[in-house]
C-alpha positions as a printed NumPy array, in Angstrom:
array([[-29.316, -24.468, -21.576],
       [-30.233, -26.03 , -18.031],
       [-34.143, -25.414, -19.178],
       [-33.34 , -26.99 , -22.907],
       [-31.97 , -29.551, -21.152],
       [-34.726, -29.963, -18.233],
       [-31.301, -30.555, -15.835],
       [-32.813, -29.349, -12.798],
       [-35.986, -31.545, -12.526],
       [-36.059, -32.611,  -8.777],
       [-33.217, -30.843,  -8.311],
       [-33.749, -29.861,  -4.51 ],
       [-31.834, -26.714,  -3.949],
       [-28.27 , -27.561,  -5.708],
       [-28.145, -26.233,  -9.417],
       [-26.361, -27.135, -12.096],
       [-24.468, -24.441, -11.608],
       [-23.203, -25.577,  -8.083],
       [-22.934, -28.97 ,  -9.877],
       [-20.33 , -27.056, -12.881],
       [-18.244, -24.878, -10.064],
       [-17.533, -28.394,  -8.098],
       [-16.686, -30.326, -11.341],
       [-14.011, -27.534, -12.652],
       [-12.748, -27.234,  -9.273],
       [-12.377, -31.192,  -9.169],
       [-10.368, -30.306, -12.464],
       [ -8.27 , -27.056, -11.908],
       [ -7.749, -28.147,  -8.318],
       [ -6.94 , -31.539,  -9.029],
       [ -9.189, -32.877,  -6.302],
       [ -8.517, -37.029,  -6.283],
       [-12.214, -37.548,  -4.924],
       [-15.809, -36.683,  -4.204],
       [-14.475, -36.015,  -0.664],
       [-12.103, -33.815,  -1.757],
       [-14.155, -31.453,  -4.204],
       [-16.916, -31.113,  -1.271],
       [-13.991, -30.63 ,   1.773],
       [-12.067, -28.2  ,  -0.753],
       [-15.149, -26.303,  -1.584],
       [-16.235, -26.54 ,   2.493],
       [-12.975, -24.607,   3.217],
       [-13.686, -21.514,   1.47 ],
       [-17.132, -21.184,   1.57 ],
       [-17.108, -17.608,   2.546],
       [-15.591, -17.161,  -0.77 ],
       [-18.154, -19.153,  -3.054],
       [-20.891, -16.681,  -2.126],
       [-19.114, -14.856,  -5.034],
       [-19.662, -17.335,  -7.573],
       [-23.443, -18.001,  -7.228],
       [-22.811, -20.987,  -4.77 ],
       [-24.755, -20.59 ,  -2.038],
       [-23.162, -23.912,   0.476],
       [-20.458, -26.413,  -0.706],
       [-22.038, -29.977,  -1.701],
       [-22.164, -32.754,   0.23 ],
       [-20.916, -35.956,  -1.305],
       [-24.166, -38.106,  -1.854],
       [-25.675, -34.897,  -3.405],
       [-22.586, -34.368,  -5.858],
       [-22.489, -37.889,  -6.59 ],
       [-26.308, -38.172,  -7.774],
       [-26.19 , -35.452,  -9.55 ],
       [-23.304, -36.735, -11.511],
       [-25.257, -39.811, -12.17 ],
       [-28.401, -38.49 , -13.276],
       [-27.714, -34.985, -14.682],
       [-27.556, -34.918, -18.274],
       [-24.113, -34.863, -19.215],
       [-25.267, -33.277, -22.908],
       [-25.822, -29.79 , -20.937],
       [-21.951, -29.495, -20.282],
       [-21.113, -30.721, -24.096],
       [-23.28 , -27.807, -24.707],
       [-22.015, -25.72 , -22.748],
       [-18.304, -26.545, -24.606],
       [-19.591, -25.951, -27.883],
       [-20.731, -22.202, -26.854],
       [-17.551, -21.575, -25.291],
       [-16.397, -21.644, -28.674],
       [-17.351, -18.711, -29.897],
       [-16.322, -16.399, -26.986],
       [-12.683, -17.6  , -27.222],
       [-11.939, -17.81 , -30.981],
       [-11.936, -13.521, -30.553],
       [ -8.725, -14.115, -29.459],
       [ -7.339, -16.841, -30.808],
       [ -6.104, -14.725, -34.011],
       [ -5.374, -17.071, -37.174],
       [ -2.55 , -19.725, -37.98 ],
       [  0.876, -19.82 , -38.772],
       [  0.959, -20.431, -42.701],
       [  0.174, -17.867, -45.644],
       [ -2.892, -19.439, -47.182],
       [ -5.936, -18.431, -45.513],
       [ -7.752, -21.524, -45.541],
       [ -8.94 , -22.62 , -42.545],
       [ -6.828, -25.359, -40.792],
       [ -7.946, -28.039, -38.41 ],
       [ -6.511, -31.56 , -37.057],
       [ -8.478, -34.351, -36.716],
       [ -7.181, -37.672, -34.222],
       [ -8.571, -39.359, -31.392],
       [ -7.537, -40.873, -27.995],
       [ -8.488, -43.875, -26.223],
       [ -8.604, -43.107, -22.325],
       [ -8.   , -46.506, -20.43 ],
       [-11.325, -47.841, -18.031],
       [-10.628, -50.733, -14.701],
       [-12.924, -53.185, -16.613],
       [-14.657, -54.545, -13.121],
       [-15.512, -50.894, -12.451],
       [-16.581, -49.277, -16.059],
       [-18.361, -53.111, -16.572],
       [-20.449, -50.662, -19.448],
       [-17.213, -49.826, -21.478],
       [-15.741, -53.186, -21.702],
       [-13.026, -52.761, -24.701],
       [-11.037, -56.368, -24.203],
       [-11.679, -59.215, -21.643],
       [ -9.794, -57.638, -18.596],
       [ -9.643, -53.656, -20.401],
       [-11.919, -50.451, -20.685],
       [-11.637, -47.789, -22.141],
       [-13.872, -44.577, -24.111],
       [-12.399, -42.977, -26.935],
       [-12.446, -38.844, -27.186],
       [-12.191, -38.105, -31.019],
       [-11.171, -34.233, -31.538],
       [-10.762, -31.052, -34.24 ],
       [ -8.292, -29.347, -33.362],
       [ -8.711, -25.553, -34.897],
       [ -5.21 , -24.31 , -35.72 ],
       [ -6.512, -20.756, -34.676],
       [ -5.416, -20.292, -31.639],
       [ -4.851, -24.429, -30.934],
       [ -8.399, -24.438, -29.919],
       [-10.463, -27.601, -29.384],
       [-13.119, -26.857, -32.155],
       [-15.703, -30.152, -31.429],
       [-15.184, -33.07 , -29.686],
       [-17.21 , -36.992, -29.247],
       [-17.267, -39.33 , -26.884],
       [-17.669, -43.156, -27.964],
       [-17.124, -46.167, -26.62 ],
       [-13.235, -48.215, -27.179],
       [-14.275, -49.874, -30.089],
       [-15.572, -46.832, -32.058],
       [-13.968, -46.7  , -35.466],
       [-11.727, -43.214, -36.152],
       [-13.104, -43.685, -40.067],
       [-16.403, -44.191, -38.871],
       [-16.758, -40.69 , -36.845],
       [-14.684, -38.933, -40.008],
       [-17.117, -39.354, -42.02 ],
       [-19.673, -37.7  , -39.748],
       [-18.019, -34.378, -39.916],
       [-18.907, -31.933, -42.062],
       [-16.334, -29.307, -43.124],
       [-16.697, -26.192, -45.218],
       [-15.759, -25.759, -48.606],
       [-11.823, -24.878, -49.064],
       [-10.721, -26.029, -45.322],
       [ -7.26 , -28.524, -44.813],
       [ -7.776, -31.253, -42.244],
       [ -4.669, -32.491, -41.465],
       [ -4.97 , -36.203, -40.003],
       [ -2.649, -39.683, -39.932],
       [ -2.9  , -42.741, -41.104],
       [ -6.218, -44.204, -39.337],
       [ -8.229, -42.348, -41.855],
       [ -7.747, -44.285, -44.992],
       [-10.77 , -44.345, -47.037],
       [-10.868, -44.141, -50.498],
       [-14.532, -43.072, -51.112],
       [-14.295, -40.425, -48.499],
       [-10.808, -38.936, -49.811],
       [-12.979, -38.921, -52.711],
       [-16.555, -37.224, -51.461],
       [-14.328, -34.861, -49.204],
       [-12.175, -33.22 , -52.956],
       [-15.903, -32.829, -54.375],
       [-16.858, -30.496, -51.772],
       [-13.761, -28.633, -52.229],
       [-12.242, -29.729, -48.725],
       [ -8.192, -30.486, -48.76 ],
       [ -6.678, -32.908, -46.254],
       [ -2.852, -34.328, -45.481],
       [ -1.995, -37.693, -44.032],
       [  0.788, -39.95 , -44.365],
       [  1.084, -42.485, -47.154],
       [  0.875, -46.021, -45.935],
       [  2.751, -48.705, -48.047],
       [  0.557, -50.75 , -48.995],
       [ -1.816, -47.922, -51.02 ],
       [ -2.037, -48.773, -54.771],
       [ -1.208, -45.491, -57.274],
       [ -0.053, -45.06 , -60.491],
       [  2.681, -42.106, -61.12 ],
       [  0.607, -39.758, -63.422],
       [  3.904, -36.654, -63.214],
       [  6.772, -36.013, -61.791],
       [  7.131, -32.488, -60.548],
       [ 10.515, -30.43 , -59.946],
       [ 11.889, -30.782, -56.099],
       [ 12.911, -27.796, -54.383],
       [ 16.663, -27.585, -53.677],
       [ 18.155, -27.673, -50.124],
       [ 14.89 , -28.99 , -48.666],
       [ 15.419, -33.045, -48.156],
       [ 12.455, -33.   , -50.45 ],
       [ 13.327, -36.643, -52.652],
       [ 10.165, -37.205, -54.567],
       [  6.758, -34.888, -55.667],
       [  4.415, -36.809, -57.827],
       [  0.921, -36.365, -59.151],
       [ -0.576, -40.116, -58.086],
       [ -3.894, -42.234, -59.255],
       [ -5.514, -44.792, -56.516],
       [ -5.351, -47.945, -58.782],
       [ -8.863, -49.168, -56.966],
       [-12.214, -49.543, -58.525],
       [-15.376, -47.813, -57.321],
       [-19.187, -49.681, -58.612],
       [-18.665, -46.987, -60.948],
       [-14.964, -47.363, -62.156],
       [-12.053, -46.261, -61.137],
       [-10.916, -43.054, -59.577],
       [-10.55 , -40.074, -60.988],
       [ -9.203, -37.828, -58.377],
       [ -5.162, -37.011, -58.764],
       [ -3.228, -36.402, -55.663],
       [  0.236, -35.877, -54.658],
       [  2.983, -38.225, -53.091],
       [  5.889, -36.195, -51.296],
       [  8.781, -38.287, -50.048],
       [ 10.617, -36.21 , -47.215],
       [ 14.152, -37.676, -46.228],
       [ 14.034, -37.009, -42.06 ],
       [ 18.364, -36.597, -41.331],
       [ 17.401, -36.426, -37.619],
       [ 15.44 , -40.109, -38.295],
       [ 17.553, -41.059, -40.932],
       [ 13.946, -42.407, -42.66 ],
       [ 11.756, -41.101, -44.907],
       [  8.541, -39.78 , -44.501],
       [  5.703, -40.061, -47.48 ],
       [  2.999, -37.535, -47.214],
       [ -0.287, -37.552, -49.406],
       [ -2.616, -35.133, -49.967],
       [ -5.118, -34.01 , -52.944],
       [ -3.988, -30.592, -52.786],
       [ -1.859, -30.066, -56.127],
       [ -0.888, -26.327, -55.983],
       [  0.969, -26.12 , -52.705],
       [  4.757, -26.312, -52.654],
       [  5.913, -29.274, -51.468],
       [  7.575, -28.028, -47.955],
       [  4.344, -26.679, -47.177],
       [  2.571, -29.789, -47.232],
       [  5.363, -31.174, -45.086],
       [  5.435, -28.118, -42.373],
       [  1.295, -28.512, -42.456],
       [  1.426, -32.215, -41.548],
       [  4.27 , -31.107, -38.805],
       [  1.715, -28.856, -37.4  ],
       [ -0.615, -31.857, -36.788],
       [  1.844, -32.742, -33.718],
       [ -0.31 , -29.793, -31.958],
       [ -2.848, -32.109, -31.601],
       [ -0.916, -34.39 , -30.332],
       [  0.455, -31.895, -27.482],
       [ -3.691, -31.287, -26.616],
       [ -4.272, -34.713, -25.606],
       [ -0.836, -34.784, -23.741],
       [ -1.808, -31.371, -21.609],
       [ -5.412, -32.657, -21.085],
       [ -3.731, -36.203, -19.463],
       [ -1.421, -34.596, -18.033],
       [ -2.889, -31.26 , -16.267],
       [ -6.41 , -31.995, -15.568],
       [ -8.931, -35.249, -14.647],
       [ -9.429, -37.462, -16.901],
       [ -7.052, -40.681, -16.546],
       [ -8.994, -40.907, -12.841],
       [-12.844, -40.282, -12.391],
       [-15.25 , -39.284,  -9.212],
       [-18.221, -41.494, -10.679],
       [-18.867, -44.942, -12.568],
       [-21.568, -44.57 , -14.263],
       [-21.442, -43.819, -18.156],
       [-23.339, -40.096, -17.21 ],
       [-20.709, -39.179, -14.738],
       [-17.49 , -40.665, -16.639],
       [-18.88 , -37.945, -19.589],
       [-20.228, -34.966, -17.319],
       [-15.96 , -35.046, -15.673],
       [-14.697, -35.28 , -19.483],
       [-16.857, -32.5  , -20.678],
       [-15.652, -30.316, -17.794],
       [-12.533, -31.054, -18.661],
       [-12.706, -30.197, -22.153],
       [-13.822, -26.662, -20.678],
       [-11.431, -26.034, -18.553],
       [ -9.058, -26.827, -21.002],
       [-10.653, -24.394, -23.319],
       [-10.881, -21.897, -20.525],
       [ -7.033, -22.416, -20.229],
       [ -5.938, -21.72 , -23.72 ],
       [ -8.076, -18.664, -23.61 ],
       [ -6.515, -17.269, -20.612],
       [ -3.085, -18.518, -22.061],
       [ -4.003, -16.004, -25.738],
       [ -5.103, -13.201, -23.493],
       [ -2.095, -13.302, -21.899],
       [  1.275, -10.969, -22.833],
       [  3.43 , -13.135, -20.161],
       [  4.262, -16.15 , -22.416],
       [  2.996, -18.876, -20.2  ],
       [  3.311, -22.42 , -20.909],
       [  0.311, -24.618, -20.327],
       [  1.451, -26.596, -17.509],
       [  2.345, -23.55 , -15.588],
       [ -0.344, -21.532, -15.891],
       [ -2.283, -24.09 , -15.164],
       [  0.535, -25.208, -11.743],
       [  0.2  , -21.59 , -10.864],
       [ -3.916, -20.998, -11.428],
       [ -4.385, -23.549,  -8.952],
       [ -2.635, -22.151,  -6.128],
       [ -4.441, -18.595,  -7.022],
       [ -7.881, -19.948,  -7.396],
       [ -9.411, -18.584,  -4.368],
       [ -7.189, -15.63 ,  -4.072],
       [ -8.866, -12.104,  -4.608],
       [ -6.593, -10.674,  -7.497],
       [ -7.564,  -9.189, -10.33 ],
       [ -7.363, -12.275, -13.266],
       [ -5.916, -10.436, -16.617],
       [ -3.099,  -8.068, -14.855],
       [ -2.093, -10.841, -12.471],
       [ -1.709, -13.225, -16.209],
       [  0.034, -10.877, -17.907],
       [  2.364, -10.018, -14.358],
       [  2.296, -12.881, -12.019],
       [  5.065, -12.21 ,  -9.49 ],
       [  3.854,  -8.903,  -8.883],
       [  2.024,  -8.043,  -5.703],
       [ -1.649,  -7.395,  -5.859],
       [ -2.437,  -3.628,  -5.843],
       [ -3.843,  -3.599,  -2.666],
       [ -1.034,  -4.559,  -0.661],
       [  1.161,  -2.443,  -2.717],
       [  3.388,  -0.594,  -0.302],
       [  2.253,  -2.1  ,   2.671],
       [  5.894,  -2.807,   3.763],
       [  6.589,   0.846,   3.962],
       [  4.095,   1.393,   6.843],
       [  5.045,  -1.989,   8.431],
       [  6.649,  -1.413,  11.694],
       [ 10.377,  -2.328,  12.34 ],
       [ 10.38 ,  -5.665,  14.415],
       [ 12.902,  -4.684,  17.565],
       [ 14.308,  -7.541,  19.576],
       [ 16.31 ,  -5.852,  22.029],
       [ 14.993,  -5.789,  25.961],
       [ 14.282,  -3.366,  27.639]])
């Protein structure tokens, strides 16, 4: 990829490798600055030997490549990932075997005097990371960057999905056309209704008993196309929420599924929700090392690894981790020697090697003599 790329013209000595170790240290060790990913790395540098890094960076060299390296190598590099981690990431909750993704975005605030590029209001900045989420496994499946202003609709339509998948999404995806192209190539979504949508009650199906479900109904978009009107049918579900006390209207063009299963589907979507919390939350990307557009993306596509490298390790695991403390945890054992998948599935055990070591430790006597 670094040759496909042409990343390491004039490189001088510090790969992109060394450039990759430092940015998912920056993220797994939550170093605040370019000072503190070089002095972190400085302080084990006995130890980096073993990954391939011959010397720690220095700042100005770190910072420069940041700048200039091609940030498209690590979005590569994300995308490849893929396919080593969905081996574990078994399939998704539901019966149907259709494949399951969410699709939603999230707008990562910019200091407008610093990020002058990504100006998003007069005194604001901001980028906006659009995301599938794949349902096997909770694994990010693709991922953009755009600027603030890019429209969710806009990069929707972009995607291509294979016949028979569900993408499950909310209610900044209206469009009628592309409800429309996406149930010609055989691709399902759910969303929520929003009020103001024009239909026409075409049947009124049975509700289940005992499941808050209030209304199922086989809908027609009352809009016009330049070639009529539309012919698709879709459903309406009303669901009454007691915890809310509100309903909740759900719409889809999927007309064989029960109704609770459209509901427990769209519940499901709160997964992707719980990504972009976890990525805020546990790594760096609400702070960045560089201003320039090619660093900004270069620390977000690092981050999108090492979140995917987390959610791999968390699969592997038999422990039962939660995100936030493997990820606590993985931090403090970075540049321990332990075996990775026996210390993940034990944690609090000791490391084999020192195993026994307090049986030949010798008894500490205070007395005088």
């Amino acid at each position: 990829m670094v040759k496909e790329h042409k990343a390491e013209r004039h490189g001088r000595g510090f790969t992109c490798w060394d450039q990759f170790v430092a940015m998912l240290f920056c993220q797994l060790g939550r170093a605040q600055s370019l000072r503190e990913i070089c002095g972190g790395l400085a302080a084990t540098e006995g130890k980096l030997k073993h990954l391939g890094v011959r010397r720690a960076p220095v700042r100005s060299t770190l910072a420069y490549a940041n700048q200039h390296r091609p940030w498209q190598l690590y979005e590569a590099v994300f995308h490849q990932l893929l396919g080593r981690c969905r081996a574990a990431a078994g399939g998704h909750k539901f019966r149907f075997k259709n494949k399951l993704v969410s699709m939603d975005s999230t707008t990562i605030d910019l200091c407008a005097t610093l990020f002058d590029w990504a100006r998003f209001k007069r005194t604001k900045g901001a980028v906006k990371l659009h995301l599938l989420l794949d349902h096997d496994g909770y694994l990010p499946a693709f991922a953009c960057v755009t600027d603030g202003k890019g429209s969710d609709i806009a990069m929707a339509r972009k995607f291509q999905f294979a016949p028979g998948t569900v993408v499950v999404m909310d209610r900044a995806y209206v469009d009628y056309d592309w409800w429309e192209s996406l149930t010609k190539q055989g691709v399902f979504f759910v969303t929520r209704f929003k009020s103001d949508l024009k239909h026409e009650v075409v049947e009124e199906r049975t509700v289940p008993q005992n499941r808050n479900i209030r209304a199922d109904q086989v809908v027609r978009l009352c809009a016009l196309t330049k070639t009529g009107a539309y012919a698709t049918l879709y459903r309406r579900i009303v669901l009454w929420v007691e915890d809310r006390q509100e309903e909740m209207v759900f719409f889809t063009n999927h007309l064989d599924w029960g109704a609770t299963t459209v509901t427990a589907v769209y519940k499901d979507r709160w997964q992707i929700e719980s990504f972009f919390k976890s990525l805020k939350q546990l790594l760096r990307v609400k702070t960045f090392v560089g201003t320039s557009p090619n660093a900004l993306k270069t620390q977000i596509w690092t981050a999108l690894i090492a979140m995917r490298l987390l959610k791999y390790l968390q699969l592997r695991s038999t422990f039962g981790w939660s995100l936030s403390n493997l990820c606590a945890l993985l931090r403090q054992q970075l540049f321990v020697y332990r075996d990775l998948f026996p210390w993940l599935d034990d944690p609090f055990q000791a490391p084999p090697a020192l195993a026994g070591w307090h049986d030949r430790q010798l008894l500490l006597d205070w007395q005088v003599g």
